[in-house]
C-alpha positions in Angstrom: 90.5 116.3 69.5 91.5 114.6 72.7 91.9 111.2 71.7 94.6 109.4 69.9 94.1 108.3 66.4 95.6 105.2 65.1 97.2 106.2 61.7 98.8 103.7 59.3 100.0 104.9 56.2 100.4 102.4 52.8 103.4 103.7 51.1 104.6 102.4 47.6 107.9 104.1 47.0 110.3 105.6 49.5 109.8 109.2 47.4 106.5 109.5 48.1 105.7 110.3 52.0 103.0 111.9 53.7 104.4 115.2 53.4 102.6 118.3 55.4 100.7 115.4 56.9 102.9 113.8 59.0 102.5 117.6 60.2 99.2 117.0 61.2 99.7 114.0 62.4 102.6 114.9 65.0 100.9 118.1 66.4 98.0 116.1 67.6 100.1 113.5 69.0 98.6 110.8 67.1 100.4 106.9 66.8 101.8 106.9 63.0 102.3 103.2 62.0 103.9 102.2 58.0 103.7 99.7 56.1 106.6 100.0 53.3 105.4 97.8 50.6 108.0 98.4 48.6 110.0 96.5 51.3 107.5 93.6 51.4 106.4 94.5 54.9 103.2 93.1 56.7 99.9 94.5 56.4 98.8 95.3 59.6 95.5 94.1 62.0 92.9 96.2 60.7 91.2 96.0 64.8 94.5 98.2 65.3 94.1 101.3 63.0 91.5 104.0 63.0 92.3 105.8 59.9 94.0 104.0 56.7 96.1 106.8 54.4 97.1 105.5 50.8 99.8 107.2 49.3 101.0 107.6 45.7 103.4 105.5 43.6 104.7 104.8 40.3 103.2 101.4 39.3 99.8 101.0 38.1 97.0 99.0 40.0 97.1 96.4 37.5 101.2 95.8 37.8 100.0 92.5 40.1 102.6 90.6 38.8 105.4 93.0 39.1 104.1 94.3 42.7 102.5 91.0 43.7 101.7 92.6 47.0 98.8 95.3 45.4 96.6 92.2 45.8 96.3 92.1 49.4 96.8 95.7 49.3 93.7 95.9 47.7 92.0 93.4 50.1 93.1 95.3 52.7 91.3 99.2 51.9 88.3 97.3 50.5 88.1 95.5 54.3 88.8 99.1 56.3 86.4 100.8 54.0 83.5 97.9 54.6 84.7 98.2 58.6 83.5 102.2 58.1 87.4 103.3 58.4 88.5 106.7 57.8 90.3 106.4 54.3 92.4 108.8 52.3 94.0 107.9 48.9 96.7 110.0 47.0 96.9 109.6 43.5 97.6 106.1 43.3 96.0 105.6 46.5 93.1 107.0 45.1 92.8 105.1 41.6 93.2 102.0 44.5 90.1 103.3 46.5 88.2 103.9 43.3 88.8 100.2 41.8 87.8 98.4 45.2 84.9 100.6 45.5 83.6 99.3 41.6 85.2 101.7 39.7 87.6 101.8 37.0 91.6 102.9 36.0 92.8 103.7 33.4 95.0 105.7 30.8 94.3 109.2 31.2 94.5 111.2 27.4 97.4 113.2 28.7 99.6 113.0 32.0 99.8 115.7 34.2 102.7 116.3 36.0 103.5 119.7 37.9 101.6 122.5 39.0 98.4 123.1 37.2 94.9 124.4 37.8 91.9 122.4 39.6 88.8 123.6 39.7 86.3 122.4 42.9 83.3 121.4 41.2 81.2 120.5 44.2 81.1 123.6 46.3 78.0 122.8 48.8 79.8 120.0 50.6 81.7 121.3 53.7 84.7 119.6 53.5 85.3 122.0 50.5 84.1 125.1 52.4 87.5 126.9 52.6 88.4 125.9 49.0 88.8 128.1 46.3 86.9 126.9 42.9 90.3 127.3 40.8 93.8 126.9 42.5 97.0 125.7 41.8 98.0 122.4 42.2 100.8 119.8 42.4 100.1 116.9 39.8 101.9 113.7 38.7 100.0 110.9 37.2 99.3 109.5 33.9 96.2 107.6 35.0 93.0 108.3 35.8 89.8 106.7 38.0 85.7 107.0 37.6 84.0 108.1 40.3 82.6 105.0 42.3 79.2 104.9 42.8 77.7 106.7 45.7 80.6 109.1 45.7 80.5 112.6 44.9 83.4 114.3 42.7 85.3 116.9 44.3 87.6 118.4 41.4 88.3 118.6 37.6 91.1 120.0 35.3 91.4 120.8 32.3 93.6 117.7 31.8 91.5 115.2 33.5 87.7 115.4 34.2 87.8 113.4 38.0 90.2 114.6 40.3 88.6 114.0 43.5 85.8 112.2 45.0 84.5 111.7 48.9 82.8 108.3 49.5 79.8 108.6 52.6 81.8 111.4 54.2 84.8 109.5 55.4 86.7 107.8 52.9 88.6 110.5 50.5 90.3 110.0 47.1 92.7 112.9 45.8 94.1 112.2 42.0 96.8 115.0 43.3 98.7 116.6 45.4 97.8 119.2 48.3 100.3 117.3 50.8 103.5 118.0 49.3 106.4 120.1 50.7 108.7 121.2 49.2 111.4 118.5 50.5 108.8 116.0 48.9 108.5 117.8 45.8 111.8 117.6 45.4 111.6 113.8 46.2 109.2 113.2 43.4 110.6 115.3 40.7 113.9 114.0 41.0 113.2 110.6 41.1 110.7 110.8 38.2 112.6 113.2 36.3 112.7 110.8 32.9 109.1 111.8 33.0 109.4 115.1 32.3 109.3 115.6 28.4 107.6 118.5 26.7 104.1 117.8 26.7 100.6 119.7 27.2 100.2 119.3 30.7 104.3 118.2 31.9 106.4 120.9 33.3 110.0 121.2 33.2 112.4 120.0 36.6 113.3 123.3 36.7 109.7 125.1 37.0 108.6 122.9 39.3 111.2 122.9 42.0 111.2 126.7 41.5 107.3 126.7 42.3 106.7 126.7 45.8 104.5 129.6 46.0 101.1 127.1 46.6 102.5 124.8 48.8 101.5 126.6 52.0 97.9 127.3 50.6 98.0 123.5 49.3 98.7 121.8 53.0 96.4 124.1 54.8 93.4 123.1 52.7 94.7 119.1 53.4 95.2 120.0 57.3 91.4 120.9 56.6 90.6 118.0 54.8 92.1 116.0 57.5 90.4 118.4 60.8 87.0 117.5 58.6 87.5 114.1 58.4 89.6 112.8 61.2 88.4 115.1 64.1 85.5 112.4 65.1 87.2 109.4 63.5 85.3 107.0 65.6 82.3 107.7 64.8 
């Protein structure tokens, strides 16, 4: 991977970072460009950026008129994916991907927030070579996306049937978590923390900052995702 990557990252609230990926990102001396929507920044040239990430956030897709700036956000990863970007959507990144690529959000039966099971339902593909079928992961969402067409789904819970889905081998949607460390766990769970009633599928604060056990296995299977997707990102 001798070429620098042009990475710019979407971010809608300042808890919500790339976590173990900025990881990544650094120890292959790629350039790392934001835009902080929250702080009503520019979009950037799209000529300028090889590979689009999508983070996570508290607002829905359809909050246009409180985040007036999800419109051209939306614009924006429907034009990289049609200009055969690499694109990767966490959780509400993801729901984002889904409804530009024709697909729908909405109200998921129960939110899931914490750490709690996957299982990898599409085990020939090889970005999920190294993937167990069941494992542990970080969730907080109360939403949920379908599966655009011509994507394949990548995971399911209990809690919510699509958790994942890969779009023509290079654009990536993850309803979850596998990037968080624990300083952005922390993040999260703090600043969410009026969330965290008892519910089915809602842990306590208290379990989940003292769950840190599958954060190491959680970022190597992203720095996979990312080796798979990224390592020939212009082709």
């Amino acid at each position: 991977m001798s070429e620098k990557l042009n990475i710019h990252c979407l971010q809608h609230v300042a808890f919500e970072g790339l976590g173990c990926m900025e990881e990544w990102i650094s120890k292959y001396n790629h350039n790392l460009t934001y835009t902080h929507l929250y702080n009503d920044e520019k979009l950037p040239d799209l000529d300028k950026i090889d590979v689009l990430i999508v983070m996570g956030g508290e607002m829905s897709i359809y909050d246009e008129i409180d985040f007036p700036w999800l419109k051209a956000e939306k614009r924006f990863i429907k034009e990289a994916i049609n200009a055969n970007k690499k694109v990767i959507g966490i959780c509400l990144g993801a729901q984002l991907i889904s409804s530009v690529l024709g697909g729908t959000v909405s109200i998921n039966k129960d939110k899931e927030i914490g750490w709690l099971p996957v299982e990898a339902v599409a085990p020939q593909l090889s970005i999920l070579k190294n993937v167990p079928t069941i494992l542990d992961v970080f969730h907080w969402h109360g939403e949920t996306f379908t599966i655009p067409e011509n994507a394949i789904r990548l995971f399911q819970s209990a809690g919510c049937a699509n958790q994942g889905f890969l779009y023509k081998d290079r654009v990536l949607g993850l309803q979850f978590h596998f990037e968080v460390t624990r300083e952005t766990m922390r993040d999260m769970a703090i600043a969410g923390q009026d969330e965290l009633i008892e519910d089915k599928y809602i842990q306590s604060l208290e379990t989940i900052l003292q769950t840190t056990q599958f954060l190491k296995q959680n970022n190597e299977i992203m720095f996979g995702f990312l080796d798979h997707l990224l390592i020939d990102a212009h082709n």
